[in-house]
Each structure stands twice: as C-alpha cells, then as structure tokens.
C-alpha positions as CSV (number, residue, x, y, z in Angstrom):
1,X,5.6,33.4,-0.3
2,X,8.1,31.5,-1.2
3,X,8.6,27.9,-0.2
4,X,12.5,27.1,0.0
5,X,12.1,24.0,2.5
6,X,9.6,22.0,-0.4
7,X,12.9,20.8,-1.8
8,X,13.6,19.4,1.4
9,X,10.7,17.1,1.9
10,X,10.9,15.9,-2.5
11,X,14.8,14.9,-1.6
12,X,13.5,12.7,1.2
13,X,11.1,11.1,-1.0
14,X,13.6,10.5,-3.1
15,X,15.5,8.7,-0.7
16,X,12.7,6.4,0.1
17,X,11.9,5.2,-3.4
18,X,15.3,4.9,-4.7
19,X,17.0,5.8,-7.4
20,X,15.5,4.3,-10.1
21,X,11.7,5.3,-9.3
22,X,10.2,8.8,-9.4
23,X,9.8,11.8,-6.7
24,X,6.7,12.7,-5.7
25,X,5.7,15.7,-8.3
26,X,2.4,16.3,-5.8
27,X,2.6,17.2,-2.1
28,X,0.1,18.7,0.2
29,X,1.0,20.5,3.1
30,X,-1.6,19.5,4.5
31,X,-2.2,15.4,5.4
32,X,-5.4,13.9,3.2
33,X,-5.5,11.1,6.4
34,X,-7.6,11.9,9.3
35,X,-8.0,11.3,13.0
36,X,-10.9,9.6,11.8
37,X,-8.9,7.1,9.3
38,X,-8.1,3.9,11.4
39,X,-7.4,1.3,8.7
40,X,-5.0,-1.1,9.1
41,X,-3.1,-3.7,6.7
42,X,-1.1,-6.3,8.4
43,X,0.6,-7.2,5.1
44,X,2.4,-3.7,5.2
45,X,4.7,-4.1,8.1
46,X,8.1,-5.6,7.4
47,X,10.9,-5.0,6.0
48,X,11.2,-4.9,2.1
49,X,13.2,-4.4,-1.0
50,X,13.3,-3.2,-4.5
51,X,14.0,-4.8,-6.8
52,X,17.5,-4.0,-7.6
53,X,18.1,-1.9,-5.1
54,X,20.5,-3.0,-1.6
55,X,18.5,-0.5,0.7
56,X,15.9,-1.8,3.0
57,X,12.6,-0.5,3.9
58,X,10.8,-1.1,7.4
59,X,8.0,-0.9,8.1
60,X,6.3,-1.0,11.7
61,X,2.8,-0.1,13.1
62,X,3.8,1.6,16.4
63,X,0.2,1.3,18.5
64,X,-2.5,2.8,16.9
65,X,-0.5,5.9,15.5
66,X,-0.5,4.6,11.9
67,X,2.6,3.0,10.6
68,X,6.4,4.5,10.9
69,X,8.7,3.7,7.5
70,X,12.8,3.8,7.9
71,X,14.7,3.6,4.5
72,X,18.5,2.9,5.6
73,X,21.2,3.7,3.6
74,X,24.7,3.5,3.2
75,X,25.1,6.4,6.0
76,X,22.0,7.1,7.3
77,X,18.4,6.4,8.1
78,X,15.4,8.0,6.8
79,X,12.2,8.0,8.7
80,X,8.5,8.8,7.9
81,X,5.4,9.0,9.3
82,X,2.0,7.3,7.4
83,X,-1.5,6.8,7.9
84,X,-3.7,4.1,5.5
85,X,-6.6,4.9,4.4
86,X,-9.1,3.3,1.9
87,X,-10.7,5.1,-1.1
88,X,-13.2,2.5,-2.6
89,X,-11.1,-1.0,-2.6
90,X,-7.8,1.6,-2.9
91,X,-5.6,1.3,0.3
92,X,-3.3,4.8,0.2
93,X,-0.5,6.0,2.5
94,X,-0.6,9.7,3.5
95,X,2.9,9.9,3.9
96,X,5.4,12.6,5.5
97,X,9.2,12.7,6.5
98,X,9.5,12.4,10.5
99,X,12.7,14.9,10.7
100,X,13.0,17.6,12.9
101,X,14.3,20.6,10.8
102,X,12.6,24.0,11.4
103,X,13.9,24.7,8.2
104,X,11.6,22.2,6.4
105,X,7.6,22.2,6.1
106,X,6.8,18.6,6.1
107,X,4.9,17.7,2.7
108,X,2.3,15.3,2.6
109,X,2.8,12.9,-0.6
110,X,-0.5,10.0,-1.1
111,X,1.0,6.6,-2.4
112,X,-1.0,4.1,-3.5
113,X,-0.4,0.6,-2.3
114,X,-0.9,-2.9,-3.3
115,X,0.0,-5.2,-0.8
116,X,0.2,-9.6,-0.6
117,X,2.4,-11.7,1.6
118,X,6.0,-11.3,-0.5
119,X,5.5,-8.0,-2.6
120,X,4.8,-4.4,-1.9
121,X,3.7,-2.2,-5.2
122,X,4.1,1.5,-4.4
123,X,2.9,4.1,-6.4
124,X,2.6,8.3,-5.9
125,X,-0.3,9.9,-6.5
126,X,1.3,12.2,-8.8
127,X,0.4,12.0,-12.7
128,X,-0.1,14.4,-14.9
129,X,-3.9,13.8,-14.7
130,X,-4.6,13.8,-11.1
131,X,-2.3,17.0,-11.3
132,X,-4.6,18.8,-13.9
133,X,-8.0,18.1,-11.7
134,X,-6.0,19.5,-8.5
135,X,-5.8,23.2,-10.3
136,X,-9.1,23.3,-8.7
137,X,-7.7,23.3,-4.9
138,X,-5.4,26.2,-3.7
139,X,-1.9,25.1,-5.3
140,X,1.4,26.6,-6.4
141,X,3.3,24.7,-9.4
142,X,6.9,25.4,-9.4
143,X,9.6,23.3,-11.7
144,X,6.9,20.7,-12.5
145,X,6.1,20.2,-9.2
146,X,3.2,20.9,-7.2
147,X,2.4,21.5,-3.9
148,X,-1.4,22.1,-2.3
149,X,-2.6,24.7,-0.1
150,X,-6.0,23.4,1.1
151,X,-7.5,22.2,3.9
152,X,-7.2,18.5,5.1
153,X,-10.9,18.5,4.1
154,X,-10.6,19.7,0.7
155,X,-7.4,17.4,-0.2
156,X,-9.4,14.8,1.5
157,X,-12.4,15.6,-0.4
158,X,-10.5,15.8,-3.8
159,X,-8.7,12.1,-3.0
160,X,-11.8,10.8,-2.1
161,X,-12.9,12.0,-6.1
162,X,-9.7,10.7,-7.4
163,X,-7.7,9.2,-5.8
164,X,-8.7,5.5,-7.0
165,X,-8.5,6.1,-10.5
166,X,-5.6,4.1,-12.2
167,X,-4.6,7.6,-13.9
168,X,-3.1,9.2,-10.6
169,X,-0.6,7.6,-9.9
170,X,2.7,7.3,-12.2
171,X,5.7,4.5,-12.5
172,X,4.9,1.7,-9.8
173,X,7.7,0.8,-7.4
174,X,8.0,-2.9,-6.6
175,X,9.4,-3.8,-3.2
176,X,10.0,-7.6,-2.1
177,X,9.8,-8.8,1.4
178,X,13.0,-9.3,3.0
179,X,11.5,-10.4,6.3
C-alpha cells in the first residue's frame, strides 16, 4: 500500500515551521498522546514568532481538548491539532494538521518543547537516532522519511523509551512571543 496523502501532512509541517527549519522526517499515523494525557502548560498559549520569520503562530487551549495551533500566512491559515504530554521532565506536543481532506491521512509528528514567558524552542522528534531505534515498530521509510504503523500503545510505549533523550530531536526552532 502505498501512501500518496503522507506528502500531504510533511507540506503542512512545513508550513508551520517555516522556511528555514526542518520537516518532520518521522510521523506516526497513529497519535503517541492519550485520552489519558491531560498536561497542561500555560506558557504555550499565545501567539509567537521566529526569529526571522513575519508569520505568526497561535496558540490557544480550547477547554480541555488540548491546544489548537494556527500558522498564518500570506494567503492562508494553517491549523493543527496537539496534545502535551510529559516524558520524564520532557513536555512533547503530539501534533496533527486539523484539515479536512479525505485525500490526506493525518500524520502524527512529536515535537519537543521548551517553553518560558518570551521564548518557544520547538524541536521534531525526528533524528537519525530516534529513527534507527523506531525500525523496531511497524514502519515504512520512503525518501528519508518515515512513517509508523503501530498502535498508539506501541508509539507511546517507544516515546516513553526515547523520547527524552537529547538525540531525537534535530535543528531547534526558536519562536518569540508576540503577544
């Protein structure tokens, strides 16, 4: 089976980090947050801005359904969908596009996050060594990219093992608050 609409969801990732910083190389299509995962960090919401970039980022915590992101650009708006969660002192996003295309299977990309009053680091879980440990979990690697076929509970599981190390996650995206 081949998975046409992967594309899709990397292109949107690559909207919300900007030109100069990296796609995610690493999606799940299935989300590493659970129903379970209720953390909350009020530094996140607001809006922000990288450095050198005109684009703003907002971020808003709608209720209790986890936080909702919106990117705008020149012509549009990009929207996504993420839950925090904590792995060990590590606060990560699990971290989808919110479009409604039947033509697209929403990926799942983790991004690490470090967050204080006036700065926002952002950073995929993507590198080469976090990839090389998820060859153990159901996974198809296509153009340097790869995407995972497990279960929430196995991603989950294998984020849990990883996920806090400072070796998977690649280039760190720094985003100033606006407001």
């Amino acid at each position: 089976m081949k998975l046409t609409a992967m594309p899709a969801a990397l292109a949107a990732f690559a909207v919300l980090t900007g030109c100069e910083s990296p796609t995610p190389t690493l999606l799940s299509l299935e989300p590493a947050a659970t129903a379970k995962d209720a953390a909350t960090d009020s530094a996140l919401v607001g809006t922000w801005q990288e450095q050198g970039d005109k684009f703003p980022l907002t971020i808003i915590r709608p209720g209790d359904k986890g936080y909702q992101i919106a990117l705008f650009t020149d012509n549009s708006v990009t929207g996504f969908q993420a839950q925090l969660f904590r792995v060990g002192d590590a606060e990560l996003l699990d971290l989808t596009p919110t479009d409604d295309n039947d033509f697209r299977i929403p990926g799942h990309a983790i991004v690490r996050i470090w967050t204080s009053s006036s700065v926002l680091r952002w950073a995929f879980l993507d590198s080469d060594w976090l990839k090389q440990r998820a060859n153990a979990l159901a996974s198809h690697t296509v153009d340097g990219k790869m995407q995972l076929f497990s279960s929430t509970d196995a991603v989950r599981a294998f984020i849990d093992a990883n996920g806090a190390n400072d070796q998977a996650y690649g280039k760190v995206a720094i985003w100033e608050r606006v407001q």
